[in-house]
MMTF fields as JSON, N, C-alpha, C and O atoms, coordinates in Angstrom:
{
  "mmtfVersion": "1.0.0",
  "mmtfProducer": "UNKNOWN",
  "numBonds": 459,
  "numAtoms": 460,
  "numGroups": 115,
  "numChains": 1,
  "numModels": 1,
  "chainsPerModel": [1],
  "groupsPerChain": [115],
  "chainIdList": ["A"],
  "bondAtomList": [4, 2, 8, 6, 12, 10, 16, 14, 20, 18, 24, 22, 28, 26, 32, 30, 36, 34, 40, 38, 44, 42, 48, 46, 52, 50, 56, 54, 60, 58, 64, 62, 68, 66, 72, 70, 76, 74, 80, 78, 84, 82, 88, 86, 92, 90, 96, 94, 100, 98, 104, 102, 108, 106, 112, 110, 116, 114, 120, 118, 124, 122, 128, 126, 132, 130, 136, 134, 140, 138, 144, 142, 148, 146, 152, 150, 156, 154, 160, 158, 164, 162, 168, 166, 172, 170, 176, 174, 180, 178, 184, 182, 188, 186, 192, 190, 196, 194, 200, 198, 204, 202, 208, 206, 212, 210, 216, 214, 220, 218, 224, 222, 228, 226, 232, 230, 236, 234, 240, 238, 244, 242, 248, 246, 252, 250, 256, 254, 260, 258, 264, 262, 268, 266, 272, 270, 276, 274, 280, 278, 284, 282, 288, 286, 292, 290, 296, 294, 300, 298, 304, 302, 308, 306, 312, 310, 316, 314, 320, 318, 324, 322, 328, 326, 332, 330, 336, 334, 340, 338, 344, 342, 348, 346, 352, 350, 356, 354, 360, 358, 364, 362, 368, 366, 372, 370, 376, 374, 380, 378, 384, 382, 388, 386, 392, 390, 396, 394, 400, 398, 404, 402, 408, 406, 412, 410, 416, 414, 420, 418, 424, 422, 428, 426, 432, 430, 436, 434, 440, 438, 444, 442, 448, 446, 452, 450, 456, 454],
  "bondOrderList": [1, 1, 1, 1, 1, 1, 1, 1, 1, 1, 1, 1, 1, 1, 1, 1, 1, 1, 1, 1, 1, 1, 1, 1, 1, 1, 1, 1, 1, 1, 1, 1, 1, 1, 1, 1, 1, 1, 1, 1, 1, 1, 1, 1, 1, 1, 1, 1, 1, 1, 1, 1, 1, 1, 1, 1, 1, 1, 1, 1, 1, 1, 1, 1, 1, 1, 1, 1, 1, 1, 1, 1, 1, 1, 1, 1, 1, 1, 1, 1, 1, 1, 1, 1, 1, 1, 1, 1, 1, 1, 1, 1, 1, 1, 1, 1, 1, 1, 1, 1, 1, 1, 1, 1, 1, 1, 1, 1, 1, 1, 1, 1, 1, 1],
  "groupList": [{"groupName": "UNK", "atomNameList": ["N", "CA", "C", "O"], "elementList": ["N", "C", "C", "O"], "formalChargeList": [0, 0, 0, 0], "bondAtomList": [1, 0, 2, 1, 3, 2], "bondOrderList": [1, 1, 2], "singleLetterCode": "X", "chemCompType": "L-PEPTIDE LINKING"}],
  "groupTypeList": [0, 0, 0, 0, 0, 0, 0, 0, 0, 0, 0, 0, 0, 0, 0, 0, 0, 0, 0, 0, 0, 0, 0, 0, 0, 0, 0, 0, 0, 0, 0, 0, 0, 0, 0, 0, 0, 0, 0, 0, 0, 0, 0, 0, 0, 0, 0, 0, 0, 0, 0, 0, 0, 0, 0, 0, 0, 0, 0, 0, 0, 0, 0, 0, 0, 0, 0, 0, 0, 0, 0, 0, 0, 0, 0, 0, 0, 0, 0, 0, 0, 0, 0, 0, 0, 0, 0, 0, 0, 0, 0, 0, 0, 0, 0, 0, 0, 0, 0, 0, 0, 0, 0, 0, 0, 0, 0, 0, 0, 0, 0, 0, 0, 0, 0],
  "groupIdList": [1, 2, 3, 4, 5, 6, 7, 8, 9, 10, 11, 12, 13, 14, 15, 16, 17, 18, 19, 20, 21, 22, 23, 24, 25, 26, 27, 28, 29, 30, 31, 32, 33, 34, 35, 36, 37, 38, 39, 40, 41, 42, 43, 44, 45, 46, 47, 48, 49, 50, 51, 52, 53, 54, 55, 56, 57, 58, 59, 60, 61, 62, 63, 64, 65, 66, 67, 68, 69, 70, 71, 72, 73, 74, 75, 76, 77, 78, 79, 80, 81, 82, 83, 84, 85, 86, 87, 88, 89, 90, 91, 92, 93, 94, 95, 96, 97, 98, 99, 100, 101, 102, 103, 104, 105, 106, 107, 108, 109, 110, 111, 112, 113, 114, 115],
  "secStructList": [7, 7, 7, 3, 3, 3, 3, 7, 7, 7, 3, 3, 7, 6, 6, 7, 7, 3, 3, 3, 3, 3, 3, 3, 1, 1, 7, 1, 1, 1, 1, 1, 3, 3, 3, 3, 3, 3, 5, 7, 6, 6, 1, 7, 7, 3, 3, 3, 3, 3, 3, 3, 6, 6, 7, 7, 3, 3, 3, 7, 6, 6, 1, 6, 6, 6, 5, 7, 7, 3, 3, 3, 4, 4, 4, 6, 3, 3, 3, 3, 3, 3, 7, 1, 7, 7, 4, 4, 4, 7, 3, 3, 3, 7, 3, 3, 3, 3, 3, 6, 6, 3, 3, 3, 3, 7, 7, 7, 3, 3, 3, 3, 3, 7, 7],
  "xCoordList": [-17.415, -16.101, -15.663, -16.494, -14.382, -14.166, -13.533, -12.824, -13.557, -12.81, -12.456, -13.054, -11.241, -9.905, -10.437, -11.066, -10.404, -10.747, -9.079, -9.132, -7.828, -7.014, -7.059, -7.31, -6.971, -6.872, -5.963, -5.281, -6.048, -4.812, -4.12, -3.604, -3.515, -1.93, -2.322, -3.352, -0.892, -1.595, 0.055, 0.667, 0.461, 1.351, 2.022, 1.466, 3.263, 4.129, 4.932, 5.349, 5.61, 7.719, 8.533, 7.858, 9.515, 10.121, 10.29, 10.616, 10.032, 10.39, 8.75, 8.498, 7.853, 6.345, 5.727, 6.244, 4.595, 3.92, 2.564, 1.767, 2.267, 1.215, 0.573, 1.232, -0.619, -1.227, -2.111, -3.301, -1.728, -2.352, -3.883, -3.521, -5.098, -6.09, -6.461, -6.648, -6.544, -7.107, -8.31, -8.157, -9.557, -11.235, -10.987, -10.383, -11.672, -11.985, -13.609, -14.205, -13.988, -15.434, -15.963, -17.169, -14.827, -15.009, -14.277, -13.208, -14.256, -13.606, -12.043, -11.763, -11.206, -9.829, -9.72, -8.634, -10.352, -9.667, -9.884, -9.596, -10.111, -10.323, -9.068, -8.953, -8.418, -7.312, -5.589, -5.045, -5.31, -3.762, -2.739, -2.072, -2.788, -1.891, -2.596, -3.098, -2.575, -2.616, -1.626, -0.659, -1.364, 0.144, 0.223, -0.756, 1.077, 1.066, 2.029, 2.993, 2.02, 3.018, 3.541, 3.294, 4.211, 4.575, 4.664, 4.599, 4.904, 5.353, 5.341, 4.421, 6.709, 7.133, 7.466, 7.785, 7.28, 7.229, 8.281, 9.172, 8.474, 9.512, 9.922, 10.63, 9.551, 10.155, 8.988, 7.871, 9.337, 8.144, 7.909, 8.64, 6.399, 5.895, 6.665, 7.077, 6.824, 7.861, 6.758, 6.034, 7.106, 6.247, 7.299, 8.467, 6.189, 6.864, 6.371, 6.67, 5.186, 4.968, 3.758, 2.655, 3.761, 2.598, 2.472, 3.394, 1.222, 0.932, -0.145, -1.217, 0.349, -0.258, -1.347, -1.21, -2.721, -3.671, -3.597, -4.561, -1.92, -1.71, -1.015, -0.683, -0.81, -0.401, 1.241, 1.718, 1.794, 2.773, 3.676, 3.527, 4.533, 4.733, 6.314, 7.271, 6.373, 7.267, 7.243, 6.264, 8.813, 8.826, 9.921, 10.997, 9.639, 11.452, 12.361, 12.094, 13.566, 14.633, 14.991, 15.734, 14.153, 14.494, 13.14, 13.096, 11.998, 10.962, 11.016, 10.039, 12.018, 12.063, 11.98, 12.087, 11.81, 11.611, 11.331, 11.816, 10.905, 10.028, 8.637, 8.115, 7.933, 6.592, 5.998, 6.694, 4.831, 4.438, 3.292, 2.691, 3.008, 1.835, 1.19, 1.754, -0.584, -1.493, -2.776, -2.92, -3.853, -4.679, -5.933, -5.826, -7.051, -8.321, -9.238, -10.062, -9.297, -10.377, -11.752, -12.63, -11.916, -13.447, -13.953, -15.138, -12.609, -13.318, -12.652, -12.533, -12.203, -11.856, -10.717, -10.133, -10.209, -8.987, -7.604, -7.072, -7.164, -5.328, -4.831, -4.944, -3.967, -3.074, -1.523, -0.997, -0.892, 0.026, 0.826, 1.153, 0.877, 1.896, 3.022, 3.959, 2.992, 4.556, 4.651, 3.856, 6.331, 6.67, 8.121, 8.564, 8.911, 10.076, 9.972, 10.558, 9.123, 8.963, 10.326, 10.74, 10.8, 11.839, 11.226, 10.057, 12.166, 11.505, 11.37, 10.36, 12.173, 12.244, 10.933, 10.86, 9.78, 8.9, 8.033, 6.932, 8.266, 7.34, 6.944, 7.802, 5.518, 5.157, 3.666, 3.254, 2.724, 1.286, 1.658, 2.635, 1.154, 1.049, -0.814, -1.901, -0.313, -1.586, -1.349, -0.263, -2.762, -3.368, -3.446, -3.753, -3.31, -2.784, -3.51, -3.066, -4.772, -5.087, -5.101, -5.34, -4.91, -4.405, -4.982, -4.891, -5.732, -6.506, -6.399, -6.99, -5.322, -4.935, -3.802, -2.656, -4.609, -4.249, -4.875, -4.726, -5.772, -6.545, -5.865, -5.411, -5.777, -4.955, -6.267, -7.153, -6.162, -6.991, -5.916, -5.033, -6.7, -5.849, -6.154, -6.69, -6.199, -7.005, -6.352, -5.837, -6.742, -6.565, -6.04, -6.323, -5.238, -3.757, -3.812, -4.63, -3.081, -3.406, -1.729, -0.881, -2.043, -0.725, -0.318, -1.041, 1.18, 1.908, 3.065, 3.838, 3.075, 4.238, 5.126, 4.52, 6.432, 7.224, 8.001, 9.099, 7.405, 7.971, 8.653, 7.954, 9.746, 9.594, 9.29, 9.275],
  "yCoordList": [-10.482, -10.619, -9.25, -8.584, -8.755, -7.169, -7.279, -8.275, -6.338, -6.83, -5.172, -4.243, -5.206, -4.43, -4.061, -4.991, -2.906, -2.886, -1.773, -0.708, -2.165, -1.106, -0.052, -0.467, 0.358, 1.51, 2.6, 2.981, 2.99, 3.796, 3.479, 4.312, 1.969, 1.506, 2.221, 2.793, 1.938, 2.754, 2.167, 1.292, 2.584, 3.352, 4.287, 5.349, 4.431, 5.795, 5.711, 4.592, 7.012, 7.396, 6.964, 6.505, 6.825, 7.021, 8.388, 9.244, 8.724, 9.98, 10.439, 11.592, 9.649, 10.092, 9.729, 9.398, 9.953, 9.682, 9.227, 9.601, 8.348, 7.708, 7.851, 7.888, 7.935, 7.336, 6.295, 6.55, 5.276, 4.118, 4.277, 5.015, 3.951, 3.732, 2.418, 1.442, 2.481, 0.881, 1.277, 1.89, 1.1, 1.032, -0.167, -1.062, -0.15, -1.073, -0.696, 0.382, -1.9, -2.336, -2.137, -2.082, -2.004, -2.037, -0.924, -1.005, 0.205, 0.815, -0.214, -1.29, 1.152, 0.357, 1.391, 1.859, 1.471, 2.287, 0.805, 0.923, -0.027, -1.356, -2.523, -3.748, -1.624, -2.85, -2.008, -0.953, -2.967, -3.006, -2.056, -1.214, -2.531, -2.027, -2.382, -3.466, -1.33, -1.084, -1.264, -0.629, -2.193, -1.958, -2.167, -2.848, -1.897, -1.991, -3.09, -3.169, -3.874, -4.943, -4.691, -3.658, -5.654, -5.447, -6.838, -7.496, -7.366, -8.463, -8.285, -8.079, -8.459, -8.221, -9.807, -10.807, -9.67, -11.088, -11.882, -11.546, -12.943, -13.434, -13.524, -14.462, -12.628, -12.519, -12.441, -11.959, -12.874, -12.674, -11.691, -10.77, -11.471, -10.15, -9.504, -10.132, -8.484, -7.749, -6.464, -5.823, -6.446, -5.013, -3.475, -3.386, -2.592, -1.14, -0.581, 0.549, -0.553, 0.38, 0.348, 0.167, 0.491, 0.329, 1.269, 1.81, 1.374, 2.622, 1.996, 1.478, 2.151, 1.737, 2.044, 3.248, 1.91, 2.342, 3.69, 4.45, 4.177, 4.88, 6.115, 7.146, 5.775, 6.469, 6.561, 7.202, 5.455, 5.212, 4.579, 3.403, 4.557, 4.46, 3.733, 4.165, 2.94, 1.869, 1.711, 1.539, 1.84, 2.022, 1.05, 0.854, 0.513, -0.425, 0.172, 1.306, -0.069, 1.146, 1.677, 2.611, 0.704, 1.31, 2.187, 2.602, 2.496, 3.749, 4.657, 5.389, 4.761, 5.806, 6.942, 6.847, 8.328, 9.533, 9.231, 10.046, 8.603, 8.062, 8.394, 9.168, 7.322, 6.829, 7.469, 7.456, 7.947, 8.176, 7.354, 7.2, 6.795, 6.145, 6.931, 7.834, 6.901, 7.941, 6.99, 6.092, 7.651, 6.823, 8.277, 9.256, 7.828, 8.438, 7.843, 7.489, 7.603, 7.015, 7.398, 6.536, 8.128, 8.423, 8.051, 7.982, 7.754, 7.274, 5.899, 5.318, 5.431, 3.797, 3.577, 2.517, 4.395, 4.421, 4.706, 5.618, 3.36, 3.768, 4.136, 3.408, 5.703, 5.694, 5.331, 4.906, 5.434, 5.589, 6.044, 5.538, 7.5, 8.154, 7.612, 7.186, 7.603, 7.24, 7.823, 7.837, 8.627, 9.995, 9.312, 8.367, 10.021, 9.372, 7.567, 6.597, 7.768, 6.054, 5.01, 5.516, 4.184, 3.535, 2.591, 2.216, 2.158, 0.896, -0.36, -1.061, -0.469, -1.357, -1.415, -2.173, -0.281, -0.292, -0.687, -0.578, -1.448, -2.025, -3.131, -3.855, -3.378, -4.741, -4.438, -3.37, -5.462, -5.333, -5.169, -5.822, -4.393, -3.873, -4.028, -3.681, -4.835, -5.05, -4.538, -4.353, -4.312, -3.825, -4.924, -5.993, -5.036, -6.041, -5.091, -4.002, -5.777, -5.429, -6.202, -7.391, -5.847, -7.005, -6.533, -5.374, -7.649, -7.119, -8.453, -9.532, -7.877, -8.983, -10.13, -9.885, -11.521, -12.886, -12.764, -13.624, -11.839, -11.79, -10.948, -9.834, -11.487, -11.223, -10.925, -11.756, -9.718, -9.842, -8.734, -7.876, -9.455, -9.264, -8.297, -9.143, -7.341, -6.376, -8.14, -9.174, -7.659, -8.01, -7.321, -7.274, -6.846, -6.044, -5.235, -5.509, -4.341, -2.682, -3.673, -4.266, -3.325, -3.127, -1.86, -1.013, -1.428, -0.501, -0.894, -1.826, 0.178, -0.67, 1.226, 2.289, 1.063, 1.959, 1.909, 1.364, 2.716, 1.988, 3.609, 4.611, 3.505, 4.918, 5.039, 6.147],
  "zCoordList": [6.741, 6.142, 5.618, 5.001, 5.82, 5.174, 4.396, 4.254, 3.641, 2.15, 2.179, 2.722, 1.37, 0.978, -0.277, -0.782, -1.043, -2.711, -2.68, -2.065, -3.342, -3.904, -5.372, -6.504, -5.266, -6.92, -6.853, -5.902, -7.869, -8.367, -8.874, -9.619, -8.896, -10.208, -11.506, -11.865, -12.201, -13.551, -14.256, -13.642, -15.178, -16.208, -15.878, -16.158, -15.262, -15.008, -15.616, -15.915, -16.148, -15.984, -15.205, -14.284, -14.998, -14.272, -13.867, -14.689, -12.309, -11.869, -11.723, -11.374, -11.958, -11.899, -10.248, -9.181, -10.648, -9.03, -9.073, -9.934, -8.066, -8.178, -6.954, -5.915, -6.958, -5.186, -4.892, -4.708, -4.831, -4.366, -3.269, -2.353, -3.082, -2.255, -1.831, -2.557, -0.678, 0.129, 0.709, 1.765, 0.311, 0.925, 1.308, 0.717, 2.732, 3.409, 3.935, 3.927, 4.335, 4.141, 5.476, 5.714, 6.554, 8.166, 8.604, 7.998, 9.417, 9.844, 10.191, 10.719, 9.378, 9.733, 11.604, 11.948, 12.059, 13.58, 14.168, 15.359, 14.018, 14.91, 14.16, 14.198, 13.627, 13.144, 13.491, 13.164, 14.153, 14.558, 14.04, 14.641, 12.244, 11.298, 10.187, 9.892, 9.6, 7.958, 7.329, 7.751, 6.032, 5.369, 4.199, 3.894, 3.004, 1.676, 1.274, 2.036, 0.372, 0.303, -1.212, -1.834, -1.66, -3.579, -3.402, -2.364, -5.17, -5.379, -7.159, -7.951, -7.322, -8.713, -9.348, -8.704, -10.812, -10.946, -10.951, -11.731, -10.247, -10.037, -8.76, -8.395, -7.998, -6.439, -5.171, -5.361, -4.146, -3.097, -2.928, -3.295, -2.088, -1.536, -0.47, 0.505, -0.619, 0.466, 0.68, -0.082, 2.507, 3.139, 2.21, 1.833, 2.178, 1.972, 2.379, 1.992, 3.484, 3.954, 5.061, 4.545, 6.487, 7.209, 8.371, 8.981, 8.572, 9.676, 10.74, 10.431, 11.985, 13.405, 13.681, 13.465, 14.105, 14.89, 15.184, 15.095, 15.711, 16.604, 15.911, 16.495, 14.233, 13.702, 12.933, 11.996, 13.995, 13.581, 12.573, 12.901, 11.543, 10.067, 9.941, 10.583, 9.304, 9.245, 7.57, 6.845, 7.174, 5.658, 4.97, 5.534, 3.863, 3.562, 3.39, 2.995, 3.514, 3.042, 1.536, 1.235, 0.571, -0.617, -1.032, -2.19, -0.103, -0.452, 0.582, 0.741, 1.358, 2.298, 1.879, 0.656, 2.251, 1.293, -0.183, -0.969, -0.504, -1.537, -1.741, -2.543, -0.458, -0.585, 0.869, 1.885, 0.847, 2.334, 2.143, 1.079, 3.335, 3.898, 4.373, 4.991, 4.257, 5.636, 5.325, 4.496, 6.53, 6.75, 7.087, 7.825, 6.174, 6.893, 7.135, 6.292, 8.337, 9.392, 8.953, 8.986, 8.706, 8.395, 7.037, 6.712, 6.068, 4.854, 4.662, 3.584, 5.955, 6.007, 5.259, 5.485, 4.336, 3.677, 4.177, 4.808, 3.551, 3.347, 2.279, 1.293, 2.18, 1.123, 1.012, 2.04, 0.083, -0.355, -1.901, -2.974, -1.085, -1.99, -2.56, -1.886, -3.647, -4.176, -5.31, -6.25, -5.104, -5.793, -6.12, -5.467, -7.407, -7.794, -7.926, -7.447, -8.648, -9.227, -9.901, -10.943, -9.663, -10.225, -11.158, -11.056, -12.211, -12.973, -11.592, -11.538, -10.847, -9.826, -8.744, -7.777, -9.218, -7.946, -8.393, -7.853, -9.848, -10.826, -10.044, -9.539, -9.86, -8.906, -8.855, -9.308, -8.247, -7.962, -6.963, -6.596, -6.241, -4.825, -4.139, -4.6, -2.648, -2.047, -0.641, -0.089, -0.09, 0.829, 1.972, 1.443, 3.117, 4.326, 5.539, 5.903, 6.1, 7.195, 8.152, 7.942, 9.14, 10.333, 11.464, 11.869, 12.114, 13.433, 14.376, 14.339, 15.297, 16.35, 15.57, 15.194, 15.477, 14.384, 13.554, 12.686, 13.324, 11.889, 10.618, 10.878, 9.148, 8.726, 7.372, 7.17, 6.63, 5.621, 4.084, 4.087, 3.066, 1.862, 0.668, -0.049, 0.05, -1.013, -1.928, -1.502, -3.23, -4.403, -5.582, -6.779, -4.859, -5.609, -6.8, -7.679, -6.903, -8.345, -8.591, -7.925, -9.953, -11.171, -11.178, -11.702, -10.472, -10.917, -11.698, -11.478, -12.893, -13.786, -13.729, -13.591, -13.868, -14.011, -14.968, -14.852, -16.61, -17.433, -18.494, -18.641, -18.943, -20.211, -21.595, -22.129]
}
């Protein structure tokens, strides 16, 4: 079974920066897409951010030049940068690995964006 561990949430400014980590337990080069999700309280989980096998990067439109996604293969990790923090990007944010129909879940970091 592979399991997701995220870190990095914390306490920011607004206008601060954070970088999120996704360890995974299995090499992510055998999974489809890597991706970051949110879910603030009150509202569903929404994607912000995912990167292909192949490298390729797919972002929501409200973290575009925002947030970058990257991936190192050799230490099984996904990041995500996120720079210019809004009170609005306030949410637990989780880790989503997907291989084929297989769908697996971190257990989500608290980012709060607060002044």
């Amino acid at each position: 079974q592979v399991q997701l561990v995220e870190s990095g949430g914390g306490l920011v400014q607004p206008g601060g920066s954070l970088r999120l980590s996704c360890a995974s337990s299995r090499s992510i080069l055998t999974s489809s897409s890597m991706s970051w999700y949110r879910q603030a309280p009150g509202k569903q989980r929404e994607l912000v951010a995912s990167i292909t096998s192949g490298g390729s990067t797919n972002y929501a439109d409200s973290v575009k030049g925002r947030f970058t996604i990257s991936r190192d293969n050799a230490k099984n990790t996904v990041y995500l940068q996120m720079d210019s923090l809004k009170l609005e990007d306030t949410a637990v944010y989780y880790c989503k690995r997907q291989v084929g129909p297989a769908t697996t879940w971190g257990q989500g970091t608290q980012v709060t964006v607060s002044s």
